[in-house]
C-alpha positions, -999 to +999 in steps of 0.1 A: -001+030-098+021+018-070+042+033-043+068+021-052+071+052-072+091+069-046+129+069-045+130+069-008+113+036+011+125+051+047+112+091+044+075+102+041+072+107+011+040+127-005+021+131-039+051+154-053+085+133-043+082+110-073+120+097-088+138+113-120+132+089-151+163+072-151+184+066-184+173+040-203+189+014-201+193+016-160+230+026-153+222+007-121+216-027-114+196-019-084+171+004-101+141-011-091+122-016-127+087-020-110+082+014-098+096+030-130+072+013-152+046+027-129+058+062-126+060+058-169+027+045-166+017+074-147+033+099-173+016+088-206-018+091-181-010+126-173+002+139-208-028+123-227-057+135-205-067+173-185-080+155-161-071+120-140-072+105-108-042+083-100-042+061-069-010+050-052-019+023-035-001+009-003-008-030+005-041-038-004-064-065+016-098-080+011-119-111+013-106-116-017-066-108-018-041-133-029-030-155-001+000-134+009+016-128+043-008-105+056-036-126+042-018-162+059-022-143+094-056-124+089-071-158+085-056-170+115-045-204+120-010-222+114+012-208+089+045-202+082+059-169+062+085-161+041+098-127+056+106-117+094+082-102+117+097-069+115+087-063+082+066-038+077+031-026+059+008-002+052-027-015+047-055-007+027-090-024+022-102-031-007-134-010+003-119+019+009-104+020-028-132+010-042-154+042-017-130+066-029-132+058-064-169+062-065-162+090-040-140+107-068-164+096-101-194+114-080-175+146-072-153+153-101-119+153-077-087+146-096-052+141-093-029+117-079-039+102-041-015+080-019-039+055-007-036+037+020-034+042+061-015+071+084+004+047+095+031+016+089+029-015+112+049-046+114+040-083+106+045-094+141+021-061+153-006-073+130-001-111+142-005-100+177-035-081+174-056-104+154-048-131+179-027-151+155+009-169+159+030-174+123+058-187+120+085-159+103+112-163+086+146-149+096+166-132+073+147-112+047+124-083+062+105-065+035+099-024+041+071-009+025+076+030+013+065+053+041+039+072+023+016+109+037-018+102+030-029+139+044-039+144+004-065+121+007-076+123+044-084+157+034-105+148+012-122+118+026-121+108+062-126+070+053-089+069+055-084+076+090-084+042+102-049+025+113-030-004+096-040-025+128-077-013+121-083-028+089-064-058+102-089-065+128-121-059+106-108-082+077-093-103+101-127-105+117-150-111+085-129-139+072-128-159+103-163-147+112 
């Protein structure tokens, strides 16, 4: 699933704070279509199994990501980007997912996880620590949803590490 599931980008949201189906059609042309097809994604899951594990992922990174933003300035070198610096992200590698899920399959734990790190960062943040120098874009800054991962730090301490973090060790293996 996605994030995006949550109604409010700017609050902390947690497993539990998921948005009201909306009429269909939208009455608004702002309702944001992508995380109401996951959220009804996530309902025909629940109602056609006892038990499931859904992840809501934050940003996700690995060697092998899409070349993105983050990705542009983890491999270091020039680049330019398409939103400002202040934009902001919550990262998660690849690894970790992919731990948990095994983690999870192992141990029989169910439910629905927000996935990702206890923290949000910035573009610019994650440029400075990994030693590289973008070039943003002014005008459109892009806000990831504010998510509480406690849920899954309780249940795996693999998700303790910071946005910055697991900026640093991909940034590290790609240029290493």
């Amino acid at each position: 699933s996605s994030v995006a599931v949550y109604p409010d980008p700017f609050r902390l949201n947690n497993e539990l704070d998921t948005a009201d189906i909306p009429q269909i059609p939208p009455t608004s042309k702002t309702t944001p279509l992508y995380g109401l097809f996951k959220l009804l994604g996530e309902q025909v899951v629940g109602n056609n199994t006892r038990s499931h594990l859904i992840l809501r992922p934050t940003a996700i990174i690995g060697r092998t990501s899409r070349p993105n933003n983050i990705m542009k300035i983890l491999k270091g070198g020039p680049c330019q980007l398409n939103l400002s610096g202040d934009s902001s992200y919550n990262l998660v590698s690849m690894y970790q997912v992919r731990g948990f899920i095994e983690s999870a399959l192992a141990t029989d734990i169910k439910g629905v996880f927000n996935i990702g790190a206890p923290d949000n960062t910035t573009l610019i943040e994650i440029a400075r620590e990994v030693g590289s120098q973008p070039e943003f874009k002014d005008g459109y800054t892009h806000n990831v949803h504010k998510v509480d991962t406690q849920k899954i730090r309780s249940v795996s301490s693999g998700f303790n590490k910071s946005s910055i973090d697991l900026a640093q060790e991909l940034a590290k293996e790609l240029r290493g």
